[in-house]
LUMDRENTI-679739 format. One record per residue (C-alpha): residue number from 0; x, y, z; residue in one letter. Coordinates in nm, 4 decimals. Layout:
BEGIN
+------+----------+----------+----------+------+
| resi |       c1 |       c2 |       c3 | resn |
+------+----------+----------+----------+------+
|  NUM |        X |        Y |        Z |    a |
...
+------+----------+----------+----------+------+
# end
This chain:
BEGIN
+------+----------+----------+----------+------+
| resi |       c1 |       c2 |       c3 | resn |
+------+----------+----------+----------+------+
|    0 |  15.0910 |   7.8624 | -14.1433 |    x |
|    1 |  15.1692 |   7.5771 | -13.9193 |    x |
|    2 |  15.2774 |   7.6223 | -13.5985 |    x |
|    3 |  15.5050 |   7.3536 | -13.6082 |    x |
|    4 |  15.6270 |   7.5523 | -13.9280 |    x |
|    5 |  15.6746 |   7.8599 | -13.7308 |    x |
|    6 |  15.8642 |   7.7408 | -13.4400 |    x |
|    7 |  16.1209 |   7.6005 | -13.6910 |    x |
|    8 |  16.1473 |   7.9372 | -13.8711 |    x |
|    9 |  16.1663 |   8.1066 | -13.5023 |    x |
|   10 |  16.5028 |   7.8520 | -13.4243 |    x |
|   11 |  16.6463 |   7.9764 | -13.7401 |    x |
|   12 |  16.5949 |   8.3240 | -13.6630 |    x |
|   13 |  16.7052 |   8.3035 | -13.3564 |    x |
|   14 |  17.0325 |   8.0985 | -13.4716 |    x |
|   15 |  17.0740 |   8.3583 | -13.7552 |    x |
|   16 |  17.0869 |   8.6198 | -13.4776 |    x |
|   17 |  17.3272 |   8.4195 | -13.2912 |    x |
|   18 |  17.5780 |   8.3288 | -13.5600 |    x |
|   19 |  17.5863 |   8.7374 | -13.6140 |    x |
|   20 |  17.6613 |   8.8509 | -13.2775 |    x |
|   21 |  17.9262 |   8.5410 | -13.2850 |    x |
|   22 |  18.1253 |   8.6918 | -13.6078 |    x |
|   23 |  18.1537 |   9.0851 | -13.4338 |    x |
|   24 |  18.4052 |   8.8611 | -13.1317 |    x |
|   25 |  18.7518 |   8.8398 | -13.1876 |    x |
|   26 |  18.7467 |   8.4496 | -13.0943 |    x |
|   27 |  18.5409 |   8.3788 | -13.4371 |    x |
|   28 |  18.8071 |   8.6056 | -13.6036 |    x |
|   29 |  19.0999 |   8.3840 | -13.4449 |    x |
|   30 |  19.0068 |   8.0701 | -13.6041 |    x |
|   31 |  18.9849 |   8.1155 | -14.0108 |    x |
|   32 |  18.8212 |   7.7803 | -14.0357 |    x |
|   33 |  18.5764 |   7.8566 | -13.7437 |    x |
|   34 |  18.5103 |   8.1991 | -13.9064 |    x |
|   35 |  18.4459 |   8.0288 | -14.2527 |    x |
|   36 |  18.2116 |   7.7835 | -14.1074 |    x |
|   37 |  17.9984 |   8.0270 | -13.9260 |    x |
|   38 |  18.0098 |   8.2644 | -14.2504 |    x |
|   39 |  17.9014 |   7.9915 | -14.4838 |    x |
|   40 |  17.5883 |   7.9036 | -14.2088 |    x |
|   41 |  17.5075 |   8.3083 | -14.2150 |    x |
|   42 |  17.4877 |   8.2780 | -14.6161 |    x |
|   43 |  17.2313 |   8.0054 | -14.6236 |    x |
|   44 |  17.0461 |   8.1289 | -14.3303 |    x |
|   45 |  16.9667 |   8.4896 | -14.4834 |    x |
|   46 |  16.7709 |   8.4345 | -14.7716 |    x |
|   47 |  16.5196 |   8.2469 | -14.5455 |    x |
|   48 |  16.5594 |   8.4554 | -14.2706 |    x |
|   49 |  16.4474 |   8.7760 | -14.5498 |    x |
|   50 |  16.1445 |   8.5538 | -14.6577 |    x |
|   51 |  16.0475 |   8.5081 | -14.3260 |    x |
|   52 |  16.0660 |   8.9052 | -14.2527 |    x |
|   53 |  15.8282 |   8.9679 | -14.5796 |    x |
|   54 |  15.6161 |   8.7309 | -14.4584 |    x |
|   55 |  15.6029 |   8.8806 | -14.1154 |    x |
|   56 |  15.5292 |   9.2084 | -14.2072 |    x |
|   57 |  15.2620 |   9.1002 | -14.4870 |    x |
|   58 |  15.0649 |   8.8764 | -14.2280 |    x |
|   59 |  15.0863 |   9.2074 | -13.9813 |    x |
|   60 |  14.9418 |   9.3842 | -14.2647 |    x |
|   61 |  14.6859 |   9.1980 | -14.2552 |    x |
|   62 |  14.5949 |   9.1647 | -13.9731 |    x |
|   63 |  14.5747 |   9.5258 | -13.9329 |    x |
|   64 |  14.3544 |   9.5426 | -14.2336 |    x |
|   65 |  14.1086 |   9.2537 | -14.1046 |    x |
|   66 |  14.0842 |   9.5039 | -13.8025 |    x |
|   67 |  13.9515 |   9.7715 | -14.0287 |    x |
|   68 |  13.6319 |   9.5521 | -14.0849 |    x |
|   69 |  13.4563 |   9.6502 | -13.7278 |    x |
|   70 |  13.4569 |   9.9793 | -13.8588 |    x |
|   71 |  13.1509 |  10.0251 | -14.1151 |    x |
|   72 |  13.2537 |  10.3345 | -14.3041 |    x |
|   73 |  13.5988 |  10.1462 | -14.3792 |    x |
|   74 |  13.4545 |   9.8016 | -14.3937 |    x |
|   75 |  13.4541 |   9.7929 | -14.8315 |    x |
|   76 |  13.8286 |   9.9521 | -14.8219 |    x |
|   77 |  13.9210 |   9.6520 | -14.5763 |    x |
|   78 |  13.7603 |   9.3822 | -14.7974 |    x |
|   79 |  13.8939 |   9.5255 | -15.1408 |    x |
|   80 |  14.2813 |   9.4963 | -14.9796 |    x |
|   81 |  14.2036 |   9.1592 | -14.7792 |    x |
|   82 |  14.2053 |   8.9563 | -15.1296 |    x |
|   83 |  14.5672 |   9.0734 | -15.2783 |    x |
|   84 |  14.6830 |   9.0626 | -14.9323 |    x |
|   85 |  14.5771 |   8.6948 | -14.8551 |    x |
|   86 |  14.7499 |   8.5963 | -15.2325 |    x |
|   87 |  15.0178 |   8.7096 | -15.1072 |    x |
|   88 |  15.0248 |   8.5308 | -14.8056 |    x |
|   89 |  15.0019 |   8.1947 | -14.9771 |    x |
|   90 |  15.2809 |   8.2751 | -15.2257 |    x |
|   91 |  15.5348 |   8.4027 | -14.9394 |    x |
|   92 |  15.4766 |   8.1126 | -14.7225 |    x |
|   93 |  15.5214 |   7.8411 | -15.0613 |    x |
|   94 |  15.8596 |   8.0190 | -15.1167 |    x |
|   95 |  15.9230 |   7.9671 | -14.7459 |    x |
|   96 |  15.8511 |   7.5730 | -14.7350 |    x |
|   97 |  16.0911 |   7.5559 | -15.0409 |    x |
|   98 |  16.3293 |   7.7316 | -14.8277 |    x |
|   99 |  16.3375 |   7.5256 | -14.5748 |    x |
|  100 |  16.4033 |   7.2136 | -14.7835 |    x |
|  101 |  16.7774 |   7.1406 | -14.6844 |    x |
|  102 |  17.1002 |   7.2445 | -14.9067 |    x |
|  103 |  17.2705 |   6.9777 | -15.0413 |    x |
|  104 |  17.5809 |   7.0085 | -14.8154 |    x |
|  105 |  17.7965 |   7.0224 | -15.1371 |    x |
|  106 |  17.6704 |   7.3172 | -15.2995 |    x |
|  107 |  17.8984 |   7.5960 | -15.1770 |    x |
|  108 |  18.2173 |   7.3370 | -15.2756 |    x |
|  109 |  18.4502 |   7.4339 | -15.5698 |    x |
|  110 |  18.4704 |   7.1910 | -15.8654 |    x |
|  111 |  18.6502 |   6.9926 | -16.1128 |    x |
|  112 |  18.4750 |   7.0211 | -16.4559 |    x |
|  113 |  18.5512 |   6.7220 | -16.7048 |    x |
|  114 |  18.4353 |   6.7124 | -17.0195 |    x |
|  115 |  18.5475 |   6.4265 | -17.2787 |    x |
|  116 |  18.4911 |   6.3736 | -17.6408 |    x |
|  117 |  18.2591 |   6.1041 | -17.7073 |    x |
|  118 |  18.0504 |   5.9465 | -18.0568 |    x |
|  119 |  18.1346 |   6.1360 | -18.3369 |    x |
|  120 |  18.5109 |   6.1514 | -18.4133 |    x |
|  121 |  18.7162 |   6.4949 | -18.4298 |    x |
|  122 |  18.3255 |   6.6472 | -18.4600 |    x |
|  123 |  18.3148 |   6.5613 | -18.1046 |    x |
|  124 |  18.6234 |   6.6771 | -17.9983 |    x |
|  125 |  18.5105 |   7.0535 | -18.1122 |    x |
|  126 |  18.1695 |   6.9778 | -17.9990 |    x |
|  127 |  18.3328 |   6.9461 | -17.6511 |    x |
|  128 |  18.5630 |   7.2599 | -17.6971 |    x |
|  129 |  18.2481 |   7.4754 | -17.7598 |    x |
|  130 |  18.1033 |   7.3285 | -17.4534 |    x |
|  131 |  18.4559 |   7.3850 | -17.2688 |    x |
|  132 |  18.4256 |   7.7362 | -17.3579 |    x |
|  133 |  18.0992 |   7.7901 | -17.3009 |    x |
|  134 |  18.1571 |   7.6884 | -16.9126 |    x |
|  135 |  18.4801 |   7.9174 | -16.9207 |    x |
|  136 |  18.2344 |   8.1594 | -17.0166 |    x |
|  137 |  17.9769 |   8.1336 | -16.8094 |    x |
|  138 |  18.2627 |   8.0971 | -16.5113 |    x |
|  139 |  18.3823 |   8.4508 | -16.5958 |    x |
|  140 |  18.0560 |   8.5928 | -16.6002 |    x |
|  141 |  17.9646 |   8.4823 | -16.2495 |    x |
|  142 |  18.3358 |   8.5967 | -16.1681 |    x |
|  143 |  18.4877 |   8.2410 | -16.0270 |    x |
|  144 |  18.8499 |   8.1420 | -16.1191 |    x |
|  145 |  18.9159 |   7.8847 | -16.3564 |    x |
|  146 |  19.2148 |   7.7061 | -16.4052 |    x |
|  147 |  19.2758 |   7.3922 | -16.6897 |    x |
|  148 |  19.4486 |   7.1099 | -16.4923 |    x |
|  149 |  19.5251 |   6.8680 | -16.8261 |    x |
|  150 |  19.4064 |   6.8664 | -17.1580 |    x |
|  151 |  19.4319 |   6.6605 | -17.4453 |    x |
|  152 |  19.3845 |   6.8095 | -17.8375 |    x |
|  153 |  19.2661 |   6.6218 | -18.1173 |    x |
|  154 |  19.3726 |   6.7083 | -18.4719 |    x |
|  155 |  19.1404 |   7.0001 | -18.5643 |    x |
|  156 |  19.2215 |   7.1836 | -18.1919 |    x |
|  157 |  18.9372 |   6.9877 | -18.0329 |    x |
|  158 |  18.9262 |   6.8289 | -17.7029 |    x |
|  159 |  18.9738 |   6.4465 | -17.6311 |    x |
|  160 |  18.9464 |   6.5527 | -17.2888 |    x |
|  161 |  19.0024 |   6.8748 | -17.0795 |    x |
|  162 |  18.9982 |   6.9108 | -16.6975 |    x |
|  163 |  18.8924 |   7.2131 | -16.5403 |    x |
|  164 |  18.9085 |   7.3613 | -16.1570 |    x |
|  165 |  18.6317 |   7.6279 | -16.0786 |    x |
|  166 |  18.6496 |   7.7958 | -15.7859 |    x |
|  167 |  18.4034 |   8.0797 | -15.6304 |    x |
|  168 |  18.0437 |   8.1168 | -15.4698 |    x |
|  169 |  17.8161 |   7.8076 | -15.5220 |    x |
|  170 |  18.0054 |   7.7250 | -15.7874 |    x |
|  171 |  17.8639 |   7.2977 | -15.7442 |    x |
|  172 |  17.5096 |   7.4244 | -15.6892 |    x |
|  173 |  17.4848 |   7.5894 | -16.0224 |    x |
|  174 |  17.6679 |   7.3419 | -16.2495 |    x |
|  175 |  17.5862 |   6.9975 | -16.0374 |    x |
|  176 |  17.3298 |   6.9186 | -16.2625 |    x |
|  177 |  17.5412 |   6.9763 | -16.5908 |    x |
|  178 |  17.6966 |   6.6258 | -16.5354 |    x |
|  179 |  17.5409 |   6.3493 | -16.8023 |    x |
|  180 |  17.5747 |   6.3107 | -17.1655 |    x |
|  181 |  17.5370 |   6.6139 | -17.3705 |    x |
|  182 |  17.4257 |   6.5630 | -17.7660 |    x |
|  183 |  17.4423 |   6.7944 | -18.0662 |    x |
|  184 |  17.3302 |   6.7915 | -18.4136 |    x |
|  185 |  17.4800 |   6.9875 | -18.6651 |    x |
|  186 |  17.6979 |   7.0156 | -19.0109 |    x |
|  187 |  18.0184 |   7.0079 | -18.8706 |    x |
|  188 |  18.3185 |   7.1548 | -19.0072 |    x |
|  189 |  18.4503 |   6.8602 | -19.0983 |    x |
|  190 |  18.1854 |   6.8325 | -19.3227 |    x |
|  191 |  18.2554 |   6.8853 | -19.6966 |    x |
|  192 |  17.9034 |   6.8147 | -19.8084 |    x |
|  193 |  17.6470 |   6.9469 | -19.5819 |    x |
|  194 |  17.4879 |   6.6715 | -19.4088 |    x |
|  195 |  17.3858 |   6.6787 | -19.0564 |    x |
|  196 |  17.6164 |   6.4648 | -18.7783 |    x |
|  197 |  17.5326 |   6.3974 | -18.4618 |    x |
|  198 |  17.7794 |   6.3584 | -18.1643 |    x |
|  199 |  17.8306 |   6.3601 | -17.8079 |    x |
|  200 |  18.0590 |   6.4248 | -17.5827 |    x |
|  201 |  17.9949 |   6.3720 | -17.1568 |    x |
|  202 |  18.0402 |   6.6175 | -16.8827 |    x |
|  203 |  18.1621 |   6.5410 | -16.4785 |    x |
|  204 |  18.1242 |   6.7506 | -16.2487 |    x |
|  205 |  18.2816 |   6.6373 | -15.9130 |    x |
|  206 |  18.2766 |   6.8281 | -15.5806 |    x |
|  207 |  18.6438 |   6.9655 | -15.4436 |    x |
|  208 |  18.6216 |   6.7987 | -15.1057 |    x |
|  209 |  18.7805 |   6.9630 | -14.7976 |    x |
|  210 |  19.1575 |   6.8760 | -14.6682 |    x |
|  211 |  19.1016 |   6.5963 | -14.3956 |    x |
|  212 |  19.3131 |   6.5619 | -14.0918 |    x |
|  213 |  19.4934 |   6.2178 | -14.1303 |    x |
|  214 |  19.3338 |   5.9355 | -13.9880 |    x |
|  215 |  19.4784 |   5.7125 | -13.7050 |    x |
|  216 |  19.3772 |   5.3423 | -13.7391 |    x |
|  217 |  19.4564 |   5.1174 | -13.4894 |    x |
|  218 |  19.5774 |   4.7830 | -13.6024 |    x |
|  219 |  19.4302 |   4.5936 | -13.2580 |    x |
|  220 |  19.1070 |   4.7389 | -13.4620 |    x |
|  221 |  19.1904 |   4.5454 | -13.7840 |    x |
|  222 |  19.0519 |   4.1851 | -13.8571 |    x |
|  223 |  19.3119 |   4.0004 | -14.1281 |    x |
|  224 |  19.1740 |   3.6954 | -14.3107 |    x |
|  225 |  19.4256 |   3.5031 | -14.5572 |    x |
|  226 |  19.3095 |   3.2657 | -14.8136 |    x |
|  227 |  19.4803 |   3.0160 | -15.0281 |    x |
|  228 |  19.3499 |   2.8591 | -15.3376 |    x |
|  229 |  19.2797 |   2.4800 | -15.2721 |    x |
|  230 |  19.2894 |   2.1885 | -15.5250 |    x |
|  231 |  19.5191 |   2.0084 | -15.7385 |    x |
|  232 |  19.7939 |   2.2549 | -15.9343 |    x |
|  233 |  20.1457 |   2.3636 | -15.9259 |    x |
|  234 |  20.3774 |   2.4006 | -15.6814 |    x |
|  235 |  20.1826 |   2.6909 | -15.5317 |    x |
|  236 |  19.8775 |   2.5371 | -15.4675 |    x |
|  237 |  19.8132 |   2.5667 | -15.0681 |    x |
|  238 |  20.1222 |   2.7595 | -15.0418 |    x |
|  239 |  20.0957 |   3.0886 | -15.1263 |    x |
|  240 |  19.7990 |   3.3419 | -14.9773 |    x |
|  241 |  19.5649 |   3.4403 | -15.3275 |    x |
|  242 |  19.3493 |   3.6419 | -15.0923 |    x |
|  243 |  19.3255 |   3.8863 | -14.8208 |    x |
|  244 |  19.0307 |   4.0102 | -14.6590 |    x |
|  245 |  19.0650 |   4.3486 | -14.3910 |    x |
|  246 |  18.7838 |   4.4370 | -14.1962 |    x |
|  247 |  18.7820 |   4.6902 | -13.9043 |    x |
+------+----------+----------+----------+------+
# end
């Protein structure tokens, strides 16, 4: 491994140390927002901070086994072990540079789910009920609260359109990549003779952002540029602002 590698993993161990002792004071406990913060850091930190542990103790393992080679009756023991050992070097330290690739800063955020009817007429509108359901489904599997903000039915108790908050653990990480079109192929039951539709329907899936403090803008700050249309017209013409341009 690098050593330039190392030393990173080293700061995170050491801030993953840190961050503990911080959450055992009672000034982390005072501040719920503070607290959450330093909990959510703690969460991504362990999983590389328990890579980097295996690793540890693997590489100590073998070192102690390369050891074993001065010794001549144990020398073929130490050289059978030295192969698996060394495999397993390389595949702990490829899971830890894939570790250290950083989150996307959105992934432990709750989300709004949208998923709207597209080509294919009320066969859409149940195609995106089954995947409405579905996501309900998988939601309560994983345990996260759901709630339906709006919906909108078509004729055959289909969705138009449905809206849905999902709250819980990493709830963006594991459905951020649901959003696109989504396409299916089937005899429908609003088919009387058996022939195969397709339709679509498209899925959003949009990060709950955090409650900002309100923002103060000071309006010594704020540039204001007016503009009039110019020209022959009506009565307006060089008269009335058509335009206006704010820039801080």
């Amino acid at each position: 491994m690098k050593e330039s590698i190392r030393n990173r993993l080293e700061q995170f161990l050491a801030r993953h140390t840190e961050i503990a002792a911080l959450l055992a004071t009672p000034e982390a406990a005072a501040s719920m927002e503070q607290w959450r913060k330093l909990n959510q850091e703690y969460s991504q930190l362990q999983p590389l901070v328990e890579r980097y542990s295996a690793y540890q103790a693997v590489e100590q393992q073998y070192a102690d086994t390369e050891a074993m080679l001065a010794d001549p009756e144990m020398r073929a023991l130490a050289e059978e072990e030295l192969h698996p050992l060394k495999a397993q070097l390389a595949d702990l330290e490829a899971a830890l540079y894939l570790a250290l690739i950083p989150p996307d800063p959105d992934d432990e955020h709750n989300i709004f789910l949208e998923v709207r009817a597209g080509t294919g007429g009320e066969e859409a509108a149940l195609f995106a009920a089954d995947l409405c359901r579905m996501y309900l489904r998988y939601a309560e599997r994983q345990r996260w609260q759901t709630e339906i903000l709006s919906e909108s039915w078509s004729g055959l108790n289909g969705y138009k359109e449905v809206v849905v908050r999902i709250s819980g653990k990493a709830v963006y990480a594991r459905l951020k990549f649901e959003s696109g079109a989504h396409r299916v192929q089937r005899v429908p039951e609003t088919e009387a003779q058996g022939r195969i539709h397709t339709s679509a329907c498209t899925v959003a899936v949009l990060p709950e952002v955090e409650e900002t403090s309100a923002i103060t803008i000071n309006t010594a700050d704020l540039k204001v540029d007016t503009y009039r249309a110019s020209g022959a017209g009506g009565q307006h013409i060089n008269k009335t602002d058509s335009a206006i341009r704010i820039t801080h």
